[in-house]
PDBQT receptor file of N, H, CA, C and O in Angstrom, charges set to zero:
ATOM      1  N   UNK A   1      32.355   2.800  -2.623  1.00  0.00    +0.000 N 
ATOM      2  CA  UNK A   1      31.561   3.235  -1.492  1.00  0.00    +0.000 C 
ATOM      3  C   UNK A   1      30.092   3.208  -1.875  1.00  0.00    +0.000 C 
ATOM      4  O   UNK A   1      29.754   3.884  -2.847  1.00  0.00    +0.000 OA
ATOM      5  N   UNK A   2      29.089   2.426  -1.149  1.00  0.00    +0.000 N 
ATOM      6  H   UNK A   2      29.363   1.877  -0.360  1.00  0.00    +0.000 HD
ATOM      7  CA  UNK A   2      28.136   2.942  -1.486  1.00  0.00    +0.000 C 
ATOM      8  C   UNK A   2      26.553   3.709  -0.423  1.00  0.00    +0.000 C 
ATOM      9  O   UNK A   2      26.440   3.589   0.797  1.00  0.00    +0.000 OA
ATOM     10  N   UNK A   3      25.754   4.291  -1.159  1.00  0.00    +0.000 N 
ATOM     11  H   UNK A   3      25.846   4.389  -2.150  1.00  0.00    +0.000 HD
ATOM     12  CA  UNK A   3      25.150   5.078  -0.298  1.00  0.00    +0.000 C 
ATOM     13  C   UNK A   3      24.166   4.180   0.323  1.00  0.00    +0.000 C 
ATOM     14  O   UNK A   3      23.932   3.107  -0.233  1.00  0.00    +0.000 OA
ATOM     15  N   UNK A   4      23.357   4.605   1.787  1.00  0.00    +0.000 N 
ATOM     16  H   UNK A   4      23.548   5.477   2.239  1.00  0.00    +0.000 HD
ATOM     17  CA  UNK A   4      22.339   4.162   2.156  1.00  0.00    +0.000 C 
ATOM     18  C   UNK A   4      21.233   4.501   1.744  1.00  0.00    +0.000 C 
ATOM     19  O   UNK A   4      21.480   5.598   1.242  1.00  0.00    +0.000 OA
ATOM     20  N   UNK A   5      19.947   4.277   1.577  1.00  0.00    +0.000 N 
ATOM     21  H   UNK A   5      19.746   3.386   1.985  1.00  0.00    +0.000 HD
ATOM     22  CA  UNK A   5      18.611   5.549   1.353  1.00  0.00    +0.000 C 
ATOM     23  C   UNK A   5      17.760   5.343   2.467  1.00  0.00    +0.000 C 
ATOM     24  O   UNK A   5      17.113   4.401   2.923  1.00  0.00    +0.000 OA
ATOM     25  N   UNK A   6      17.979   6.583   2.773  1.00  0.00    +0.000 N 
ATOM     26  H   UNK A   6      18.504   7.349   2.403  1.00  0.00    +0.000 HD
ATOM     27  CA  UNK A   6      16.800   6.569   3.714  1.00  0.00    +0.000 C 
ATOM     28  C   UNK A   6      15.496   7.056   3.524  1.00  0.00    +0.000 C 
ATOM     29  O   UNK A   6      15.360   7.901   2.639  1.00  0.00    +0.000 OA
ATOM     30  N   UNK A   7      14.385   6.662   4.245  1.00  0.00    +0.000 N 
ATOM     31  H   UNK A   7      14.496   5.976   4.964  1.00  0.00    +0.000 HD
ATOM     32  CA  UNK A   7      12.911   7.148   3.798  1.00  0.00    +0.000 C 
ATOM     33  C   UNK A   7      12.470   8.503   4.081  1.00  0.00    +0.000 C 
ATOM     34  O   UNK A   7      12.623   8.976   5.207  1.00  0.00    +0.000 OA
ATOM     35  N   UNK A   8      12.001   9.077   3.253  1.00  0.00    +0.000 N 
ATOM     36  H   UNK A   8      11.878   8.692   2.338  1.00  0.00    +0.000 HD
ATOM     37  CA  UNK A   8      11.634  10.245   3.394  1.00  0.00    +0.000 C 
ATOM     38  C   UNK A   8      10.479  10.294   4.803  1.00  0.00    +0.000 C 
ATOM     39  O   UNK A   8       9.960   9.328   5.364  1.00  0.00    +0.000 OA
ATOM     40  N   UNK A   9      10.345  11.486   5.051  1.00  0.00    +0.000 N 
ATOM     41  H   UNK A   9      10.766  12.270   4.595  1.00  0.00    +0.000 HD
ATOM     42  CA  UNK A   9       9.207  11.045   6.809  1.00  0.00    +0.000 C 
ATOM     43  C   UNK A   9       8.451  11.474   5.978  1.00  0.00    +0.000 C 
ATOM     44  O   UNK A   9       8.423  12.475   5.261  1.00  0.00    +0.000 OA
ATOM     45  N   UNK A  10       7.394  10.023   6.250  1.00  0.00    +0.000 N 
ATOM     46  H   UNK A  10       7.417   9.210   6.833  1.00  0.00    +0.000 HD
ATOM     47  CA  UNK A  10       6.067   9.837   6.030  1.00  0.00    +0.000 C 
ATOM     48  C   UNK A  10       5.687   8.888   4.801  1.00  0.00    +0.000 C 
ATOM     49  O   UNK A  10       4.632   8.619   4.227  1.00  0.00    +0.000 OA
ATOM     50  N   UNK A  11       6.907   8.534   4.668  1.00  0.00    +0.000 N 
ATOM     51  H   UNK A  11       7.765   8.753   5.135  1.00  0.00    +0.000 HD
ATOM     52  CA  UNK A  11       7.417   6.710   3.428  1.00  0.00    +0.000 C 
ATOM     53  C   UNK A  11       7.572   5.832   4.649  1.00  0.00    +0.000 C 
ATOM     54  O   UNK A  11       8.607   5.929   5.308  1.00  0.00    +0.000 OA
ATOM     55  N   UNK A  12       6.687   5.040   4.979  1.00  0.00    +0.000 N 
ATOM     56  H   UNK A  12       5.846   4.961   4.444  1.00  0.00    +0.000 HD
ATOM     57  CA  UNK A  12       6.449   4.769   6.294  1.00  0.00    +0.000 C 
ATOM     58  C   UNK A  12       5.123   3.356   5.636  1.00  0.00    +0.000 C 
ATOM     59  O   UNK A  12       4.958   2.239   6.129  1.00  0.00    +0.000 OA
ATOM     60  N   UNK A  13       4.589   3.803   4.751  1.00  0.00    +0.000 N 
ATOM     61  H   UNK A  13       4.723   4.710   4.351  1.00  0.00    +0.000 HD
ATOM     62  CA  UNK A  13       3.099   3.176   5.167  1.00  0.00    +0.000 C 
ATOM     63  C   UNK A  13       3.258   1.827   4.366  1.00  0.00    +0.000 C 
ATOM     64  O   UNK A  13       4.320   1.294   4.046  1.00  0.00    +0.000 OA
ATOM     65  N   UNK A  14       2.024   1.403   4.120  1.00  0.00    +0.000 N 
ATOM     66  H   UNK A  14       1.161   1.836   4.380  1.00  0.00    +0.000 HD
ATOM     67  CA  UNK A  14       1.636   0.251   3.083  1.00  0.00    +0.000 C 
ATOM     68  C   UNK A  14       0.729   0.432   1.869  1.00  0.00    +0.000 C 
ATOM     69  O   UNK A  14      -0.084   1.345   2.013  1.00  0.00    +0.000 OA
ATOM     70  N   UNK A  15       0.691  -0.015   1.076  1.00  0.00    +0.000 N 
ATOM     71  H   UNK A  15       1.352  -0.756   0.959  1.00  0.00    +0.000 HD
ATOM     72  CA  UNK A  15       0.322   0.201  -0.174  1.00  0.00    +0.000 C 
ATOM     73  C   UNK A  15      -0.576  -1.263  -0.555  1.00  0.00    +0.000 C 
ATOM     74  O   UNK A  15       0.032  -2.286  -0.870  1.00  0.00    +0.000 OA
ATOM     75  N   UNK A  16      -1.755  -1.226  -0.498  1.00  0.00    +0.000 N 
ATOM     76  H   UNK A  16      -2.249  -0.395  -0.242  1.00  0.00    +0.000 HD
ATOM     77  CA  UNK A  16      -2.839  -2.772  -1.138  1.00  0.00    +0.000 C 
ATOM     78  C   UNK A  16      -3.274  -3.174  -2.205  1.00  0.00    +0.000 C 
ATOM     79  O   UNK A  16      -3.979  -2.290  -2.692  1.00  0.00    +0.000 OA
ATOM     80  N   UNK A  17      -3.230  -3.995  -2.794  1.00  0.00    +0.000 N 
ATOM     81  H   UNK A  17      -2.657  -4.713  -2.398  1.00  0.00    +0.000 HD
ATOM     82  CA  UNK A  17      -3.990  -3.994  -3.982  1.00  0.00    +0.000 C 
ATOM     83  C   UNK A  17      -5.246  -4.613  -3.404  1.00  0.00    +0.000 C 
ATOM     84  O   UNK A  17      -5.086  -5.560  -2.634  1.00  0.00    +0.000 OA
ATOM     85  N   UNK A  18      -6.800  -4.091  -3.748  1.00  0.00    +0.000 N 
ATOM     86  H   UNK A  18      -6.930  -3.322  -4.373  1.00  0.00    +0.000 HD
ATOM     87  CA  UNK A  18      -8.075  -4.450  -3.497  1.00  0.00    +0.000 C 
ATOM     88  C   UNK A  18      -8.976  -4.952  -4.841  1.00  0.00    +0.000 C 
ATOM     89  O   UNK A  18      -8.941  -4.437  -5.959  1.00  0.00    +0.000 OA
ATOM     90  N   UNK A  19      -9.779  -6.087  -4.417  1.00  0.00    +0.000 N 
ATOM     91  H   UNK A  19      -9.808  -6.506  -3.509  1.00  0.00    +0.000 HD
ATOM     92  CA  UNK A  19     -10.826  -6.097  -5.477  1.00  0.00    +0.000 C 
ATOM     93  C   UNK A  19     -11.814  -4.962  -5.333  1.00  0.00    +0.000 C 
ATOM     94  O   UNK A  19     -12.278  -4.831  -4.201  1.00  0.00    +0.000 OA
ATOM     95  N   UNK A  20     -12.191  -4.189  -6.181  1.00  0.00    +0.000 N 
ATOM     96  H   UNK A  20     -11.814  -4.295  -7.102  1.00  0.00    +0.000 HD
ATOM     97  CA  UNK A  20     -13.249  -3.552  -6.466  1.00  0.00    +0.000 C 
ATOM     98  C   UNK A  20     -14.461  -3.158  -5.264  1.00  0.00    +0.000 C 
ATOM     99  O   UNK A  20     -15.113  -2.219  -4.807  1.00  0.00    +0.000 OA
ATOM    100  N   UNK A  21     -14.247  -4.465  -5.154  1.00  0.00    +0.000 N 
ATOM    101  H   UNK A  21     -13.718  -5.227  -5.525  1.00  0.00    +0.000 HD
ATOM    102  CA  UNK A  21     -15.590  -4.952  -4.222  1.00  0.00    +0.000 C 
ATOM    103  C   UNK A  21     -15.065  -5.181  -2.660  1.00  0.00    +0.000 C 
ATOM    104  O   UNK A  21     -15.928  -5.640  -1.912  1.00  0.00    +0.000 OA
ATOM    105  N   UNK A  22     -13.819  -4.933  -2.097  1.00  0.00    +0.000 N 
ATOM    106  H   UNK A  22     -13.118  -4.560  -2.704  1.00  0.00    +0.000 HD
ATOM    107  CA  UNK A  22     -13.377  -4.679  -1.092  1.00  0.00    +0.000 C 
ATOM    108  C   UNK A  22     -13.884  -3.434  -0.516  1.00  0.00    +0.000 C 
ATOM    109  O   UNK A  22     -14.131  -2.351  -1.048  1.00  0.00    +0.000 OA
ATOM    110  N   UNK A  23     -14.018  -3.986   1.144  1.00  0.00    +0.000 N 
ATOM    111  H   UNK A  23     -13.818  -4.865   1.576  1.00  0.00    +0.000 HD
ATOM    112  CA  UNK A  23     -14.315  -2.626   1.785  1.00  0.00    +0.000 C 
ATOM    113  C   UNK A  23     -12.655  -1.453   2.368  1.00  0.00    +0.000 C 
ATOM    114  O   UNK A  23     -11.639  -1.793   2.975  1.00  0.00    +0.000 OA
ATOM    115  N   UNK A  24     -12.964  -0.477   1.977  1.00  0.00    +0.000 N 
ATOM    116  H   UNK A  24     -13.789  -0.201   1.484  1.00  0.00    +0.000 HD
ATOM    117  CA  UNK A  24     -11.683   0.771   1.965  1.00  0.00    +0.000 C 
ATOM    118  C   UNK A  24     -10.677   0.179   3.326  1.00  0.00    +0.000 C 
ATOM    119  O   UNK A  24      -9.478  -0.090   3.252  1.00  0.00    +0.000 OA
ATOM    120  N   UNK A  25     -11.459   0.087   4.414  1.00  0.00    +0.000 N 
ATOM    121  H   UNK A  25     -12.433   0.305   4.475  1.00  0.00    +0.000 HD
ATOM    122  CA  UNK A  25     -10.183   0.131   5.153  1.00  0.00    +0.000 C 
ATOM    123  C   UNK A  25      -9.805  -1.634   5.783  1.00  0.00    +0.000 C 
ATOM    124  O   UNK A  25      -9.086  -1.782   6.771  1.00  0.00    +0.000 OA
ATOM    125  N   UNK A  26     -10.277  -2.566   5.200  1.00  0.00    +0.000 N 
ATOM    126  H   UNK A  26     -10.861  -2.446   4.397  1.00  0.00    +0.000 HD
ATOM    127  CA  UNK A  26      -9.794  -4.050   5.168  1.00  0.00    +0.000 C 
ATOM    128  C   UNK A  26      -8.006  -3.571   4.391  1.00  0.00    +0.000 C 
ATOM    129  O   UNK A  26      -7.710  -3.179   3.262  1.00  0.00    +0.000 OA
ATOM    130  N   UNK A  27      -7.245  -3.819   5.501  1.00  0.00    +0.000 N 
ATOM    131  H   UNK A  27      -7.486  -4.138   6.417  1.00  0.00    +0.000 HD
ATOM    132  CA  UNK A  27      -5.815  -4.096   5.002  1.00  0.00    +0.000 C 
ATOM    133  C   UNK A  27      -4.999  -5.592   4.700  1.00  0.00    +0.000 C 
ATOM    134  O   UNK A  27      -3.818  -5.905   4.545  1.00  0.00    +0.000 OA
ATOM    135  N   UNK A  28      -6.040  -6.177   4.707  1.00  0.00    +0.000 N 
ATOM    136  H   UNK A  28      -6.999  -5.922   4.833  1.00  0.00    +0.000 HD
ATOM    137  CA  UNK A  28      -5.653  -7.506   3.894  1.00  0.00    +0.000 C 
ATOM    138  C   UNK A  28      -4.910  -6.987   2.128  1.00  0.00    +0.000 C 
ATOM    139  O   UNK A  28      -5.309  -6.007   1.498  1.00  0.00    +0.000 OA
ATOM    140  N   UNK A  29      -4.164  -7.630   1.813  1.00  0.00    +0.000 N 
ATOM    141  H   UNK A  29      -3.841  -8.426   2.324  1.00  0.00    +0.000 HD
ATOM    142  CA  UNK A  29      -3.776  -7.677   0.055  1.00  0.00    +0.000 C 
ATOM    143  C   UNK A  29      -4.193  -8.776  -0.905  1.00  0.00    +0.000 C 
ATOM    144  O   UNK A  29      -3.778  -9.904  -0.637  1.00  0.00    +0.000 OA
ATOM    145  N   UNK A  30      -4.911  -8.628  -1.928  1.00  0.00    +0.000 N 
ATOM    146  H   UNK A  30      -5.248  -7.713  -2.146  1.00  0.00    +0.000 HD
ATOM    147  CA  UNK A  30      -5.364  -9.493  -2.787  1.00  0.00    +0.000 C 
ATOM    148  C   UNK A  30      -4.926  -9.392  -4.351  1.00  0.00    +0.000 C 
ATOM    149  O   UNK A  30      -5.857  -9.100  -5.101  1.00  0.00    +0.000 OA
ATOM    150  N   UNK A  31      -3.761  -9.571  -4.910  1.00  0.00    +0.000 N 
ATOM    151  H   UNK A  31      -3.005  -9.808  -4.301  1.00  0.00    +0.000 HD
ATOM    152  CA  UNK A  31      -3.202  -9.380  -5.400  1.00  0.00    +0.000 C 
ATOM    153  C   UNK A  31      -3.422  -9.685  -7.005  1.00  0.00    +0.000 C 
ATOM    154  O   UNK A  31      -2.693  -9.334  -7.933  1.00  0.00    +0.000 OA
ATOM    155  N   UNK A  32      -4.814 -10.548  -7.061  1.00  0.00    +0.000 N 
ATOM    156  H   UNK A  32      -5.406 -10.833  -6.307  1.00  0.00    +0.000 HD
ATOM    157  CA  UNK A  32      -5.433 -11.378  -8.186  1.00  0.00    +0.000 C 
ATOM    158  C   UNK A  32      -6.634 -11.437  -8.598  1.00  0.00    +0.000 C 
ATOM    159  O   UNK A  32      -7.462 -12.336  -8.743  1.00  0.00    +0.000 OA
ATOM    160  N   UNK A  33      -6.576  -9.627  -8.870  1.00  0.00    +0.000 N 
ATOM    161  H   UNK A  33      -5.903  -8.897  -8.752  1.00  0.00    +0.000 HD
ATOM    162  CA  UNK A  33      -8.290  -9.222  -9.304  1.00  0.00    +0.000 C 
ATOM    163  C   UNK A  33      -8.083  -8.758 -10.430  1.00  0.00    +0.000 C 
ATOM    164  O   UNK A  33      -6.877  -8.741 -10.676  1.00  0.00    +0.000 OA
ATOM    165  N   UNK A  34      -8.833  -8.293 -11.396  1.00  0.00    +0.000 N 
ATOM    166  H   UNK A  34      -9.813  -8.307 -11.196  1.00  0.00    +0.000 HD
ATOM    167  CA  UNK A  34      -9.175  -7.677 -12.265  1.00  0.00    +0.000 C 
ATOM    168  C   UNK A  34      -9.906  -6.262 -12.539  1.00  0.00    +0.000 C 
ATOM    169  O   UNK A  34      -9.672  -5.672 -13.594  1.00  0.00    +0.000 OA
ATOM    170  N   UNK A  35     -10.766  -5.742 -11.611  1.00  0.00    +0.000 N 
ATOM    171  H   UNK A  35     -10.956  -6.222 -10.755  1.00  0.00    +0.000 HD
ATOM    172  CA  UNK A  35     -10.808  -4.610 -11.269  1.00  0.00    +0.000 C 
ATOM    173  C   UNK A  35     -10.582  -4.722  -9.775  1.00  0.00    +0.000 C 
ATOM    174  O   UNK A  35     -10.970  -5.561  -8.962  1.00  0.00    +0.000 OA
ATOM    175  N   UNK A  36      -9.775  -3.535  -9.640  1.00  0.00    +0.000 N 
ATOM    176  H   UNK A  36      -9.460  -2.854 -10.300  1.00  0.00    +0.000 HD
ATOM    177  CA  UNK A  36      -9.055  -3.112  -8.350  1.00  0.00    +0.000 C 
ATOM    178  C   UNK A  36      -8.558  -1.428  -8.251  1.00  0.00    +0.000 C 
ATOM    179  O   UNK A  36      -8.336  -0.541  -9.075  1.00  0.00    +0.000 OA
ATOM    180  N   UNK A  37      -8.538  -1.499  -7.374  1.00  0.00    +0.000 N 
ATOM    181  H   UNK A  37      -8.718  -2.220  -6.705  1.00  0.00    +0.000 HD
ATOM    182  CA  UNK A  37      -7.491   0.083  -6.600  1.00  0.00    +0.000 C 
ATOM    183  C   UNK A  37      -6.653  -0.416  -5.486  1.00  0.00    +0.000 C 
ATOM    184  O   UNK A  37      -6.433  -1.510  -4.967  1.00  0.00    +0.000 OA
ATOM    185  N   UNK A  38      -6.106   1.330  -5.246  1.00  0.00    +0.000 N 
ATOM    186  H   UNK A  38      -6.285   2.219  -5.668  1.00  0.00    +0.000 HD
ATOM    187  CA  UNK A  38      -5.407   0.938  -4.189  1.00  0.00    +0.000 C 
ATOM    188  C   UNK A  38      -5.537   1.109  -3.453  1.00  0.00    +0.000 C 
ATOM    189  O   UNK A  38      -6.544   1.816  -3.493  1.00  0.00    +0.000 OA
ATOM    190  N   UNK A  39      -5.041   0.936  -1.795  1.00  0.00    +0.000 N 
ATOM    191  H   UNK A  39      -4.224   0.362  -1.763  1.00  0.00    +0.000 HD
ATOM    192  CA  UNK A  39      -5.315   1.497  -0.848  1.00  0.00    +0.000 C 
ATOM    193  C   UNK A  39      -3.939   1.405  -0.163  1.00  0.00    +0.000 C 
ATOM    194  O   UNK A  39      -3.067   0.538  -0.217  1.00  0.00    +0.000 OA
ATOM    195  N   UNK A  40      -4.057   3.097   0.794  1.00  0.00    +0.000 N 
ATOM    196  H   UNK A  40      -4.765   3.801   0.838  1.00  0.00    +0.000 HD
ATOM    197  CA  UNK A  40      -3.270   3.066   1.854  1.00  0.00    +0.000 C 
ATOM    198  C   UNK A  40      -3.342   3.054   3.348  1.00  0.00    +0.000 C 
ATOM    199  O   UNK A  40      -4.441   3.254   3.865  1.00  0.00    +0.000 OA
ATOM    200  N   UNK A  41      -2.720   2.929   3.793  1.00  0.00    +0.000 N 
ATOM    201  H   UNK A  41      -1.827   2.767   3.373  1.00  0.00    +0.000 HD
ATOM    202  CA  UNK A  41      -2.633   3.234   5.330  1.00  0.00    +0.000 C 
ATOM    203  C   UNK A  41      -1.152   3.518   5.901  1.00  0.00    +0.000 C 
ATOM    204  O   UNK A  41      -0.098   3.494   5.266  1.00  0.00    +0.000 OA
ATOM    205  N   UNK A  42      -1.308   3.733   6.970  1.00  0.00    +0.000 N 
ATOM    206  H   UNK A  42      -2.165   3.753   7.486  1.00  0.00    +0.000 HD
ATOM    207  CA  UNK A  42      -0.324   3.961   8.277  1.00  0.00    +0.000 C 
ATOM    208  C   UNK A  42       0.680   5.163   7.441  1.00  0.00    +0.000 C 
ATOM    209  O   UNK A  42       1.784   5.200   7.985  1.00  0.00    +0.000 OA
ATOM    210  N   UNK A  43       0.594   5.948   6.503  1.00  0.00    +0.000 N 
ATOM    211  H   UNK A  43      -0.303   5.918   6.061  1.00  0.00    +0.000 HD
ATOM    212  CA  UNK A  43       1.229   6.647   6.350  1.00  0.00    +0.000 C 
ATOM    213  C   UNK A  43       1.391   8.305   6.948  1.00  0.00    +0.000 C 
ATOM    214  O   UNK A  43       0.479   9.030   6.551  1.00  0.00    +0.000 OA
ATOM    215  N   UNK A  44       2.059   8.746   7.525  1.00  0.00    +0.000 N 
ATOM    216  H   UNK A  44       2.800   8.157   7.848  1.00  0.00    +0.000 HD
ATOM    217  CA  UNK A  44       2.364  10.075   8.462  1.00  0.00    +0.000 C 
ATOM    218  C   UNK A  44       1.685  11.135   8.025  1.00  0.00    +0.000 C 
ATOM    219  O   UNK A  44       1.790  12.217   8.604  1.00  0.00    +0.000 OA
TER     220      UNK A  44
């Protein structure tokens, strides 16, 4: 038997990788920087 998982409410969103030099709320993903963060959105 096996189990389903379901998302906790508010595991919902997206997760980006940004260059450095990205502006915060551009939700494009750039996956091939060297300095970077992250960014989120649409999460509850």
């Amino acid at each position: 038997m096996s189990a389903v998982a379901a998302p906790a409410p508010g595991d919902n969103g997206d997760v980006k990788i940004h260059a450095s030099t990205t502006a915060s709320d551009n939700q494009r993903n750039d996956p091939k920087v060297c300095d970077f963060y992250l960014a989120v959105f649409n999460f509850d």
